[in-house]
C-alpha positions in Angstrom: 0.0 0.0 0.0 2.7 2.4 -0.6 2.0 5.8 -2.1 -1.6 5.3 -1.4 -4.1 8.0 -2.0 -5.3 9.2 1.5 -8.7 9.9 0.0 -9.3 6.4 -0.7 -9.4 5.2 3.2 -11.6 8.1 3.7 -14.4 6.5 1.1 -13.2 3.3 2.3 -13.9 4.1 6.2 -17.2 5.8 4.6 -18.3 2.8 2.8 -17.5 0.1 6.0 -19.3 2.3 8.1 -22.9 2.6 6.1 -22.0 -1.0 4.9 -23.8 0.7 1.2 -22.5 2.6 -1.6 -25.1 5.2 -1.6 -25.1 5.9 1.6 -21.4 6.3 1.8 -21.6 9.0 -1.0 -24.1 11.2 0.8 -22.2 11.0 4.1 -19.0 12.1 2.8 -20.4 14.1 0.0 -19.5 12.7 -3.1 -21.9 11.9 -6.2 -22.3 7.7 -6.4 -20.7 7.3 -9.7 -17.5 9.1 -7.7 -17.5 6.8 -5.1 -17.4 3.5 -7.2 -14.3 4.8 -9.4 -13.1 5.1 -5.9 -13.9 1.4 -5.3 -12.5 0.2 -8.5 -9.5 2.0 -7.9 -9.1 0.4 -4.4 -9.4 -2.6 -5.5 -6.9 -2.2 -8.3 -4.5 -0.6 -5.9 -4.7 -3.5 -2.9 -5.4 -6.1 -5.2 -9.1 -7.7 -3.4 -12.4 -7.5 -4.4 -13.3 -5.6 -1.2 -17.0 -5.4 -1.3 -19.0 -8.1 -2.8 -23.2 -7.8 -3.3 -25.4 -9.1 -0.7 -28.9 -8.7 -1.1 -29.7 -4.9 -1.7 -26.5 -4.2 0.2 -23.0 -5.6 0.1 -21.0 -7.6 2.0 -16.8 -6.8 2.9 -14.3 -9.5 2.2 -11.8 -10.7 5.2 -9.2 -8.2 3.3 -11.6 -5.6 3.9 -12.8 -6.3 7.5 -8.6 -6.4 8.6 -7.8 -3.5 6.5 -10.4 -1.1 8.5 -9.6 -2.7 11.8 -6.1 -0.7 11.4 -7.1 2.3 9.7 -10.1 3.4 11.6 -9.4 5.0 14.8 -6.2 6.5 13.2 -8.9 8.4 10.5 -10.9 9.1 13.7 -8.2 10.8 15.7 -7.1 12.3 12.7 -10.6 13.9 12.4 -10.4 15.0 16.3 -7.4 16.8 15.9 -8.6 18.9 12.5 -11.8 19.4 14.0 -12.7 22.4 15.4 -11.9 23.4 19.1 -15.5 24.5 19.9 -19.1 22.6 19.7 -22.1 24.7 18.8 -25.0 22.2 19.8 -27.6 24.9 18.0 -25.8 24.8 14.7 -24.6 21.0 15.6 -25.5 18.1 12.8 -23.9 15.8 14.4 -25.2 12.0 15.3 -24.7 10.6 19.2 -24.1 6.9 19.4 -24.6 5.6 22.9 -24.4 2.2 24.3 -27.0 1.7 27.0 -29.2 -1.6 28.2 -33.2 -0.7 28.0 -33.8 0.0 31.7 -31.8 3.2 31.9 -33.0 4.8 28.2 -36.4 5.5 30.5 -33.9 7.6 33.0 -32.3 9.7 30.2 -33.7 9.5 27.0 -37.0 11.9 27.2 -34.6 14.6 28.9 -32.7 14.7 26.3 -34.6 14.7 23.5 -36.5 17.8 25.7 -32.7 19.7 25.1 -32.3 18.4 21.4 -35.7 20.2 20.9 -34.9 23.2 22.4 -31.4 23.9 22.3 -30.2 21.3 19.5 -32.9 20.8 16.9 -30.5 19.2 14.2 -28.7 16.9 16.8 -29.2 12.8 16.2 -29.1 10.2 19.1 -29.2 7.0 18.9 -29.0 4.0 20.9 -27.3 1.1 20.7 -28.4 -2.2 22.9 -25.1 -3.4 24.8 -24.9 -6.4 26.9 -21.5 -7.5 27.4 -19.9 -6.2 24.5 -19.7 -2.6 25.7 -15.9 -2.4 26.0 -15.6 -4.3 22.4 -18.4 -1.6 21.2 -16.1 1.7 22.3 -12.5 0.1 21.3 -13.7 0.0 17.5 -15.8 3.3 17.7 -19.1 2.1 16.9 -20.5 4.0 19.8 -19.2 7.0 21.3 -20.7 6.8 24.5 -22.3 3.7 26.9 -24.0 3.9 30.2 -23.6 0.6 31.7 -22.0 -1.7 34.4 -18.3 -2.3 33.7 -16.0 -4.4 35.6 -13.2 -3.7 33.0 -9.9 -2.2 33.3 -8.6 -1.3 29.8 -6.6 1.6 29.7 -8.3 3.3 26.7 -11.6 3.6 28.4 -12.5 6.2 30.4 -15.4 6.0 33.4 -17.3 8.5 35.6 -19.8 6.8 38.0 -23.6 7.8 37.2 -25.4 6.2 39.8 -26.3 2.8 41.8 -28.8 0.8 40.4 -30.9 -0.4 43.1 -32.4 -3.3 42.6 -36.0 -4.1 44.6 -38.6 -6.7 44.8 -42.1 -6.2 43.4 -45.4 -7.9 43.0 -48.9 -7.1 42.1 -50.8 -5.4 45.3 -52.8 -8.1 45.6 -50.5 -10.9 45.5 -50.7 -13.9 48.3 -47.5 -13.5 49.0 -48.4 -10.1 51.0 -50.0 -12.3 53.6 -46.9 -13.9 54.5 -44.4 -10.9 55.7 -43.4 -11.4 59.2 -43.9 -8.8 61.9 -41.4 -6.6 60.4 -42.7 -6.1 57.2 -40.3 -8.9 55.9 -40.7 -11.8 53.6 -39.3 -15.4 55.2 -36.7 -16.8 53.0 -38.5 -20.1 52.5 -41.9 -18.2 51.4 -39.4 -16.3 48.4 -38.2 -19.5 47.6 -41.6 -21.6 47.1 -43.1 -18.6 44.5 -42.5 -18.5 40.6 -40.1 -15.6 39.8 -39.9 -13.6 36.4 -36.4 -12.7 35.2 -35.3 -10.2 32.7 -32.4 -12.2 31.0 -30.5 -10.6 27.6 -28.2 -14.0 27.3 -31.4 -16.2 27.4 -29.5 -17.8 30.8 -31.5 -18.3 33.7 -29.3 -16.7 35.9 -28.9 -13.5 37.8 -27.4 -11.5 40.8 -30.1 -13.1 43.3 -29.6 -16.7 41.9 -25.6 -16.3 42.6 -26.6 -14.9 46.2 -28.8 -17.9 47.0 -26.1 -20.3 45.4 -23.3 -18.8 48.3 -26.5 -20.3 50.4 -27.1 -23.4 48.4 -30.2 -22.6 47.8 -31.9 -22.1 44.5 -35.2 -20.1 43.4 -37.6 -21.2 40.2 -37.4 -19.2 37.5 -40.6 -19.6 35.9 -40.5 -17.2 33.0 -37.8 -14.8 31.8 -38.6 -11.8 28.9 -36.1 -9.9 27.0 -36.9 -6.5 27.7 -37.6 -5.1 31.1 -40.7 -2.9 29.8 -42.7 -5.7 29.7 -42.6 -6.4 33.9 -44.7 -4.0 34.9 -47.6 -5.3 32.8 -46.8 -9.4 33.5 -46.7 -8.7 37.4 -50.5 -7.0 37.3 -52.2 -9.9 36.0 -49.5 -13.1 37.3 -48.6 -14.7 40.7 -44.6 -13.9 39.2 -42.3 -12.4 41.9 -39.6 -10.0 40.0 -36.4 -8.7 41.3 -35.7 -5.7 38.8 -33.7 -2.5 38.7 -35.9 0.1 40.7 -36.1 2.4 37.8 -37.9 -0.2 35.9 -41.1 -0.2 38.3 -41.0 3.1 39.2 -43.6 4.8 37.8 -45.8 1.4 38.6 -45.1 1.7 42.3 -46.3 5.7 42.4 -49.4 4.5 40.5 -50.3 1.8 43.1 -50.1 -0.8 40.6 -47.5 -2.7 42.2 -45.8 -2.9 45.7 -42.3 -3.9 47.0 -41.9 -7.0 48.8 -39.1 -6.2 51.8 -36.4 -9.7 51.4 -34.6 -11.2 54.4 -31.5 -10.8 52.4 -29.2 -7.9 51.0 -28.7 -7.3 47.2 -25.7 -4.7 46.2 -26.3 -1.9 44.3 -24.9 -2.5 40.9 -22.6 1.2 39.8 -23.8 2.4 36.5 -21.1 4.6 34.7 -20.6 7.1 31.7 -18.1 5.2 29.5 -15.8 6.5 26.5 -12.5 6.0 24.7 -9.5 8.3 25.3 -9.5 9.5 21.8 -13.0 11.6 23.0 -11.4 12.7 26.0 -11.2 16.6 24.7 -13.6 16.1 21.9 -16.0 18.8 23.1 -19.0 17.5 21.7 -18.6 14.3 23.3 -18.3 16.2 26.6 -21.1 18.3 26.0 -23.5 15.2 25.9 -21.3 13.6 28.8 -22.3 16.4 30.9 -26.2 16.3 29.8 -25.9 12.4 30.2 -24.6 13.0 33.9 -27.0 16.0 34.9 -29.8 13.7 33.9 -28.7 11.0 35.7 -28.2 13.0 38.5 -31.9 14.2 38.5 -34.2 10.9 37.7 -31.8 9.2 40.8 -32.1 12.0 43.5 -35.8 12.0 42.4 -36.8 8.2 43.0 -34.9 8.5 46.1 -37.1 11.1 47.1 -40.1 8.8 46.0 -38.8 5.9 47.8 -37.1 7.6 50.8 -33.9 6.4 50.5 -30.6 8.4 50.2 -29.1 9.3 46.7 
């Protein structure tokens, strides 16, 4: 690859990220009939097909996948440090990436879609599901933001706690179980144990933070239904018998309606620390920081106000 054109990886990087010809044209600007002499030329120059067709779309060979794995945070650093110092979010085009599981888009998502409204009207987010593929997500720039658990400790992502993600036990307010809380408002071990419990699993695995507390016990609780997406407990729990453990967040609104109640356990579950995540290269990117600090003030506000609900310190 000596004496290659430069603007080639830039059409390149353009056309593995919108995985379409097209669509790589109109995001760097170029007509479409530019951008395939750019592809013929490419594949002159490095000597592999590159691109093959795939349905309506097209599909990159192994030479391609490898080639952008080295080139593309070098073009995006390379855009940072051309790019200007200053971030105008009125004026702003620009499109947001973050990472985040469901339960916390209800936190932070309305907010800030209030501010793109008012103060950023041309300003794109949009979110990416993450399980446990966050740190892979960031290290290859897909996203340029998460809000998630991590446990990680690469160097070239940075972290700045958001909150704890309590996590609470709920049923509907008329559940039998209610009838069998001791004298302190408490619900025996043995009477968690006997219901049917409804989990919230991404992996499909039937295993979660309570089930690895009751193991440390040898004990074991019957998962008798897990969903995919935590929007759908709320509604389950007000017509079942299911018990749920679930981020508080998640049943909120349900428990200020009266719809559903929390069930006090006879044993202690951690708060899981949810943080702001991003790569070093964004470190001084200024509108990355811009929507850190919206992220964070956000945050900030939905947690301080189900404490306040719930009575419990921030």
């Amino acid at each position: 690859m000596s004496n290659v054109d430069l603007n080639l990886l830039v059409v390149f990087d353009a056309i593995m990220t919108e995985q379409s010809i097209t669509n790589a044209a109109n995001r760097i600007g170029m007509t479409q009939p530019a951008v395939s002499n750019a592809v013929a030329r490419m594949r002159l120059v490095w000597k592999d097909p590159l691109f093959v067709k795939q349905g309506r779309g097209i599909r990159p060979t192994p030479y391609a996948e490898n080639l952008w794995q080295h080139i593309r945070n070098p073009l995006l650093e390379i855009r940072q440090v051309t790019s200007e110092s200053s971030f105008d979010p009125a004026s702003s085009e620009r499109v947001f990436r973050v990472g985040v599981p469901e339960h916390p888009v209800d936190m932070i998502w309305l907010p800030l879609r209030r501010v793109m409204e008012t103060q950023a009207p041309n300003i794109s987010i949009h979110s990416v599901p993450t399980h446990r593929n966050t740190e892979e997500l960031l290290l290859d720039a897909s996203i340029d933001l998460a809000v998630h658990y991590y446990e990680g400790h690469h160097k070239q992502i940075r972290s700045s706690w958001l909150f704890s993600n309590r996590l609470v036990c709920v049923v509907r307010t008329d559940h039998p179980l209610l009838h069998s809380l001791d004298s302190n408002g408490i619900l025996p071990l043995d009477q968690y144990l006997q219901a049917d419990h409804l989990m919230v699993s991404l992996s499909g695995e039937a295993q979660g933070i309570v089930d690895n507390i009751l193991a440390q016990q040898g004990l074991k609780r019957r998962i008798a239904m897990t969903i995919n997406y935590f929007s759908l407990i709320p509604p389950i729990l007000k017509d079942s018998n299911l018990v749920c453990v679930t981020p508080q967040s998640v049943v909120a609104r349900a428990i200020r309606a009266k719809e559903l109640v929390l069930v006090p356990l006879s044993f202690e579950i951690e708060p899981v620390p949810i943080s702001l995540l991003w790569h070093s290269r964004q470190d001084r990117d200024p509108g990355n920081i811009w929507m850190r600090q919206l992220i964070s003030q956000f945050a900030n506000a939905e947690t301080a106000k189900m404490a306040a609900w719930f009575g419990e310190e921030n």
